[in-house]
C-alpha positions in Angstrom: 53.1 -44.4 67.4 54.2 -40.7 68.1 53.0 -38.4 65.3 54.3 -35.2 65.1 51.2 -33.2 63.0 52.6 -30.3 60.7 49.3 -28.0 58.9 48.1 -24.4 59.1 44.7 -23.5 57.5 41.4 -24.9 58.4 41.2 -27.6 55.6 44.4 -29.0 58.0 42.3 -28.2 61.3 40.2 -30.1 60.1 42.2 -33.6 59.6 44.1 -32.8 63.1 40.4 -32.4 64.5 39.9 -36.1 62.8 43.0 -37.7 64.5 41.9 -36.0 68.2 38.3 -37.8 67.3 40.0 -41.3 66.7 42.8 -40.8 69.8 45.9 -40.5 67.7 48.8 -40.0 69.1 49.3 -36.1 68.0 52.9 -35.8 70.5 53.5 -31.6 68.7 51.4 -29.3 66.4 53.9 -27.3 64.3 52.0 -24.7 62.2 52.8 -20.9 60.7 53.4 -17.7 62.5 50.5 -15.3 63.5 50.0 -12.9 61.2 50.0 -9.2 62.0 46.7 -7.3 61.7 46.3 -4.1 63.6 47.4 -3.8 67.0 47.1 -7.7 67.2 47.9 -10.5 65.6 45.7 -13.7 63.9 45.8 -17.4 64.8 46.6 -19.5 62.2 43.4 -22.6 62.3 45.5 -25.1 63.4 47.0 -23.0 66.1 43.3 -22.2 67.6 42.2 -25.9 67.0 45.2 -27.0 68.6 44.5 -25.1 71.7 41.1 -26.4 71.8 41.8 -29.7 71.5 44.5 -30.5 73.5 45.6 -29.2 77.1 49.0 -27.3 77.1 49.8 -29.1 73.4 52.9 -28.6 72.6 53.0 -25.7 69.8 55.6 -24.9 67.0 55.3 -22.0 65.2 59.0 -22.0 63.5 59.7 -18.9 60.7 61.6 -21.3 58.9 61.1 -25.2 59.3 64.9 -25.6 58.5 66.2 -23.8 61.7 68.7 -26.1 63.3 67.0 -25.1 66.7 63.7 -26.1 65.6 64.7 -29.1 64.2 67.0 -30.4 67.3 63.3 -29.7 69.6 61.5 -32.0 67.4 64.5 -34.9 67.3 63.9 -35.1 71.2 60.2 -35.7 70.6 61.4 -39.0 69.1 58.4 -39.2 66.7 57.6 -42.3 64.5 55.6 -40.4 61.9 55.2 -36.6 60.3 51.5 -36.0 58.7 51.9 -32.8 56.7 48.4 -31.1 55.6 48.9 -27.6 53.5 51.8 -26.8 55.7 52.6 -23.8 54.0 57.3 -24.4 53.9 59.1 -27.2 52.1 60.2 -29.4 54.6 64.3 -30.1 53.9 65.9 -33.4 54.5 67.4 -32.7 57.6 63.6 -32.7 59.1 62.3 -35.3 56.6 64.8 -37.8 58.2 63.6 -37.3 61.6 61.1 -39.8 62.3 61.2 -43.4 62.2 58.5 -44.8 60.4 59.1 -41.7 58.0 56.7 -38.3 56.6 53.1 -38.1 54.6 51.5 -35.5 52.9 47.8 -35.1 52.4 47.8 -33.3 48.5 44.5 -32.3 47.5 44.6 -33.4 44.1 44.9 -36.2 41.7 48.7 -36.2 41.2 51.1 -35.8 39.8 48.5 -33.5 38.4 48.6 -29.5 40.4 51.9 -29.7 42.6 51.9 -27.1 44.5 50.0 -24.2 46.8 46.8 -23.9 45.3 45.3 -27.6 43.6 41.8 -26.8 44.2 41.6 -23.2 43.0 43.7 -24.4 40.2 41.7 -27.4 39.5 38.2 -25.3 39.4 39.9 -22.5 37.3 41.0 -25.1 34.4 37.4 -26.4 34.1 38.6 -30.2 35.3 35.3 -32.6 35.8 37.4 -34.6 38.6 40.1 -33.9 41.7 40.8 -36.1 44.8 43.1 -36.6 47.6 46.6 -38.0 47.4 48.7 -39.3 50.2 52.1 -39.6 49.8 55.6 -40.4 51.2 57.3 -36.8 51.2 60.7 -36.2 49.9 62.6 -33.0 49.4 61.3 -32.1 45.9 57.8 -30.4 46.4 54.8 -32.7 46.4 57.2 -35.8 44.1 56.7 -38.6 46.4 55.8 -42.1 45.8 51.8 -42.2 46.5 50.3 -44.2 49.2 47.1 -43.7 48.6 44.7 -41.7 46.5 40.8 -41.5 45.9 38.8 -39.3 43.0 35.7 -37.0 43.4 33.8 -35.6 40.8 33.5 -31.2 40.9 30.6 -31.0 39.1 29.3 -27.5 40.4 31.1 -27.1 43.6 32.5 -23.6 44.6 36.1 -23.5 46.4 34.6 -23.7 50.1 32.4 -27.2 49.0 34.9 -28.7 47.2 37.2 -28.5 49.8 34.7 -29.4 52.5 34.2 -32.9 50.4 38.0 -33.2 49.9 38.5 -33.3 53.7 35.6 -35.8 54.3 37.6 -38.3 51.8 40.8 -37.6 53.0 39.8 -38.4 56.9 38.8 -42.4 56.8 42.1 -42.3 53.6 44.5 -40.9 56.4 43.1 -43.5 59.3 43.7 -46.4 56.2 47.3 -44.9 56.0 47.8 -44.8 59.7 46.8 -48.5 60.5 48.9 -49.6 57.4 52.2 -47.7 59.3 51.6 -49.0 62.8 51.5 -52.5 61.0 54.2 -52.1 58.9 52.3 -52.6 55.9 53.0 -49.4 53.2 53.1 -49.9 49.7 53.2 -46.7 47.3 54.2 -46.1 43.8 56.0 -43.6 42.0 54.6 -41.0 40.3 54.6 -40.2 36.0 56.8 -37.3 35.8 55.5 -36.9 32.3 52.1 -35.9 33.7 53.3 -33.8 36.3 51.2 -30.4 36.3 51.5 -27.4 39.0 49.2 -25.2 40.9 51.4 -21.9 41.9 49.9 -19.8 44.8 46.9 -17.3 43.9 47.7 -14.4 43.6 45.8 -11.0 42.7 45.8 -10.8 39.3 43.8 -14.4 39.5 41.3 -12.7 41.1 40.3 -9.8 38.5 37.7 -10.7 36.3 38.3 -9.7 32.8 34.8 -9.7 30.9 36.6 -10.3 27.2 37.0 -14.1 28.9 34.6 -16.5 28.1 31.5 -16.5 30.4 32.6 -20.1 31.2 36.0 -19.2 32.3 34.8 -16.6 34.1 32.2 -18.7 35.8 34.9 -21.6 36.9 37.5 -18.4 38.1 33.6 -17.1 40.3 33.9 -20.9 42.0 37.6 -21.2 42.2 37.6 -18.0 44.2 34.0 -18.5 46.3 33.6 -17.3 49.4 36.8 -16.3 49.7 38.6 -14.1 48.8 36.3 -13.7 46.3 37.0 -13.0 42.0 36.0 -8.9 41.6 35.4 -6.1 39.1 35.4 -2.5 39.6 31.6 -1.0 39.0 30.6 2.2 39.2 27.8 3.0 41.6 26.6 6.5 42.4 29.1 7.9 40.6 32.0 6.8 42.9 33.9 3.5 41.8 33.5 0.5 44.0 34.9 -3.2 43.9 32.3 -6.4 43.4 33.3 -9.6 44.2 31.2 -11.8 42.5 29.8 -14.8 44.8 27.6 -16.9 42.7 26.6 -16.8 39.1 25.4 -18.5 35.9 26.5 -19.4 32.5 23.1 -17.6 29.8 22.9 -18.3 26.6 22.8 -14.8 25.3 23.8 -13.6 22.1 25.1 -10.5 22.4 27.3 -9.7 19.6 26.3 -5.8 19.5 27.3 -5.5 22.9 30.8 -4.9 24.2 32.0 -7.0 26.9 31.4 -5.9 30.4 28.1 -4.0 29.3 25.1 -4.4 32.3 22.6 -6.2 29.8 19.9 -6.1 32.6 19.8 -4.9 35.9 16.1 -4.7 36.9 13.8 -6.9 39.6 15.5 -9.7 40.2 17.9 -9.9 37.2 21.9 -8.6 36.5 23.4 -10.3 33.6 26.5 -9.0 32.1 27.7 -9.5 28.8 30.9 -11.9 28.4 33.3 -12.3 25.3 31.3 -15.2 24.5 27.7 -15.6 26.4 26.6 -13.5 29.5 26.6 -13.9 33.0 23.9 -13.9 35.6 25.0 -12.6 38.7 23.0 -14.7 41.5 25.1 -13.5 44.8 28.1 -10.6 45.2 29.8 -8.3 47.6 30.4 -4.7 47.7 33.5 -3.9 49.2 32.8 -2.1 52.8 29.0 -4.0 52.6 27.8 -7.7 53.3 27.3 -10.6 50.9 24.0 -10.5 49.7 21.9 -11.7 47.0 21.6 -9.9 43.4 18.1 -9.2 44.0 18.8 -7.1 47.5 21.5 -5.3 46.0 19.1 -4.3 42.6 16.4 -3.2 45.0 19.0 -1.2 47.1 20.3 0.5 43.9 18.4 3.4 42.4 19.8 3.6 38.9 21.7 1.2 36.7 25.4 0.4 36.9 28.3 0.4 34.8 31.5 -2.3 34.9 34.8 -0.2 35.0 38.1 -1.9 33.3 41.2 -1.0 34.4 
């Protein structure tokens, strides 16, 4: 069976790694453009994974998916199957119809719950207790196919980066299930409840400011949602000049802190920053200064002479 593999970040590096490692048929990788930085330009994670795992693999990197000359390149392929992992375009049904056996889509979330760009940010951010992986048949409307196959995890704690790291595991030996069930002509799906259909649009900036008049617990679930990268952030002032902090890593306190405004610095001494929160406080337990490294509260308290102050906007 000829697969024709269509991702670009490295959650979809990761699956396309997983089909190398069980000697799928991968025929063409078709990923995003490089993007411009500087002088040069950066590989998108499937590109680079791509190039180390196959020799001289056959590469699309289309601006639009819908180009008539793109898609006339991949109807000589011939392919059986798409797999489609956080492509990053809408495929149209002029591509859609191209292979035989038909296209998938690995959706990292429950759905019809969080169509869209951004299901595990999303997921964090609105406090949910569970997420999974969903694959299903793709049609033209986004992420509205009938589901193949689908398989929960709880959240529990997890930042962005680990939740994502589990997703993948679950999705590998779910996609291999899928794959075996195609090459024997064996799919069943189901269509989805449009009357629980929810959406995840794409992150954007304003996601990332942290706005201290929130609930500590909010702002601890937007701290995951957005951790490592590219991080939820405040401006402080430090030394008199004002600086950004991303905030890495923190906890939910049990403070009562009624006289004090939100976004005061309740402590910042030894090995403990807390800052008050509409409701509760906030330890901070690991941040970044923008121009400095990640590092732990207790380096950056120690590397601080005098106290700081959160700035709004």
């Amino acid at each position: 069976m000829k697969i024709v593999f269509f991702g670009t970040p490295q959650f979809a590096a990761n699956i396309l790694t997983f089909l190398k490692e069980k000697n799928i048929n991968v025929v063409a990788i078709v990923t995003q453009k490089d993007t411009p930085k500087g002088n040069s330009f950066i590989e998108p994670p499937v590109k680079k994974k791509a190039l180390e795992l196959f020799q001289k693999p056959p590469i699309f990197q289309p601006v639009k998916a819908s180009d008539p000359e793109f898609i006339e390149e991949i109807k000589k392929l011939k392919p059986d199957l798409f797999i489609v992992v956080a492509y990053g375009q809408i495929l149209k049904k002029a591509l859609l119809d191209i292979p035989s056996k038909g296209c998938i889509n690995i959706h990292a979330s429950l759905l019809p719950k969080y169509r869209g760009a951004a299901p595990i940010q999303r997921a964090i951010l609105n406090g949910e207790k569970t997420t999974g992986i969903t694959i299903m048949k793709m049609v033209p409307q986004m992420d509205a196919g009938d589901i193949i196959a689908l398989k929960e995890i709880e959240i529990g704690e997890m930042n962005f980066k680990e939740l994502e790291e589990n997703l993948c595991a679950i999705a590998k030996p779910l996609l291999f299930d899928v794959i075996s069930a195609y090459e024997k002509n064996q799919i069943k799906a189901y269509p989805q409840d449009e009357k629980l259909v929810t959406y995840a649009p794409k992150i954007t900036l304003s996601d990332l400011e942290i706005n201290f008049n929130n609930d500590a617990l909010n702002i601890y679930n937007q701290v995951r949602a957005f951790s490592p990268i590219p991080g939820a952030r405040c401006l402080i002032e430090l030394h008199g000049e004002k600086k950004m902090m991303k905030i890495l890593q923190c906890k939910v306190l049990d403070v009562k802190n009624s006289l004090d405004a939100p976004g005061k610095v309740l402590k910042f001494e030894k090995d403990v920053f807390i800052i008050a929160c509409k409701n509760q406080a906030l330890q901070i337990l690991k941040l970044q200064i923008e121009g400095k490294k990640a590092m732990d509260s207790i380096e950056f308290i120690r590397g601080v002479k005098n106290s700081i102050k959160i700035v709004f906007p």
